[in-house]
N, C-alpha and C positions, 0 to 999 in steps of 0.2 A: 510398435509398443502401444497398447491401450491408455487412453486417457486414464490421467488419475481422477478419482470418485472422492478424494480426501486431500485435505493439506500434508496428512501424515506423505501419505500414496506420492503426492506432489512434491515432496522434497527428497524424498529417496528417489525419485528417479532423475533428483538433479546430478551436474557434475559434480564433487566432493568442493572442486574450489567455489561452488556458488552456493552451495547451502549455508553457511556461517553466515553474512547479512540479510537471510532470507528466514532463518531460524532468528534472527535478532529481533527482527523487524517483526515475525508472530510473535513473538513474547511483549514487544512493545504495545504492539494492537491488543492484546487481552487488556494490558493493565492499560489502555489512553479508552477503548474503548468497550469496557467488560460487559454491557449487554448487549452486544453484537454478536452474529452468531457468524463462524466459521463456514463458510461453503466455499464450492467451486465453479465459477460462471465461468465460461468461456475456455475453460481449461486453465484457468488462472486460479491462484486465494483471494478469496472478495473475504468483509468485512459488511455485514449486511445488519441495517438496524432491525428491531421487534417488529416494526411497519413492514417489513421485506424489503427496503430501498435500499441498495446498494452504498456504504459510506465510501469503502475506497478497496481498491487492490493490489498487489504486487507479484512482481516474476521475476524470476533466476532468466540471467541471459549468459551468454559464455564471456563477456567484460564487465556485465555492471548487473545491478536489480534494478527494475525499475518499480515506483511507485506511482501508481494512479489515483489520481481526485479529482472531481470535478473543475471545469476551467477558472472558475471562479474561486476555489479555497487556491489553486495553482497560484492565480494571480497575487494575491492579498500577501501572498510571500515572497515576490518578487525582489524587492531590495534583499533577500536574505539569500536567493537561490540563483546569485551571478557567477559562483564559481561551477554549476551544475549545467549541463546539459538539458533542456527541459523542451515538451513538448505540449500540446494546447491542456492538456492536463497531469501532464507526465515529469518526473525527476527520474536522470539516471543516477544511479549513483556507482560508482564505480568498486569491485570487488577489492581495489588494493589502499582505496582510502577507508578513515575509520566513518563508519555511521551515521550523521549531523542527529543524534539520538531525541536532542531537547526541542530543534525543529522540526522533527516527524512528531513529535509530543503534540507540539502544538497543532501542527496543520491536522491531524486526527481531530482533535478538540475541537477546532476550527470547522470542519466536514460536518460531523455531528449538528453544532451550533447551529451551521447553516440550513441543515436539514430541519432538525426540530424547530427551530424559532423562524427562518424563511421560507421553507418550503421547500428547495431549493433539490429537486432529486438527482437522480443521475443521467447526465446525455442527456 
């Protein structure tokens, strides 16, 4: 199967059960982060500032999505993200729980933040 060239491309060729938090989670990123534009790095959805820097990404797995930010917005959420699974910049989240909608809100907000006001890119 050819890489997808689009989010659209990238979600139709997920399983049926992983696209619903993955279609939730693009609808969040347009309204947390609406001048960011839509691409596809790595074969993943990035979320990429007007500078070109990378704010954050996510992927369909066959248990969970995960979302990626940089280690540092990861961090800053840590008392919030104990019942998660998480990696040096990564949250699983799992397909059969609901969403945690208002802290992907923030931690978006947060990425941005740290970009524009610290510098702070990606990797």
């Amino acid at each position: 199967m050819p890489k997808a060239t689009t989010i659209d491309e990238y979600i139709d060729n997920l399983p049926a059960h992983a696209r619903p938090h993955v279609v939730e989670i693009r609808r969040l990123a347009r309204e947390a982060a609406p001048t960011a534009t839509e691409q596809v790095k790595w074969g993943y959805p990035a979320y990429v500032h007007p500078d070109g820097v990378i704010l954050f990404m996510f992927s369909g797995h066959k248990k969970h999505t995960s979302v990626a930010f940089t280690p540092s917005t990861r961090a800053a959420f840590d008392d919030e993200l104990g019942g998660y699974q998480t990696g040096k910049g990564t949250i699983a989240l799992p397909h059969d729980d609901p969403l945690p909608l208002d802290l992907l809100r923030r931690m978006i907000k947060h990425r941005t933040h740290e970009y524009e006001h610290d510098g702070i890119k990606w990797f």
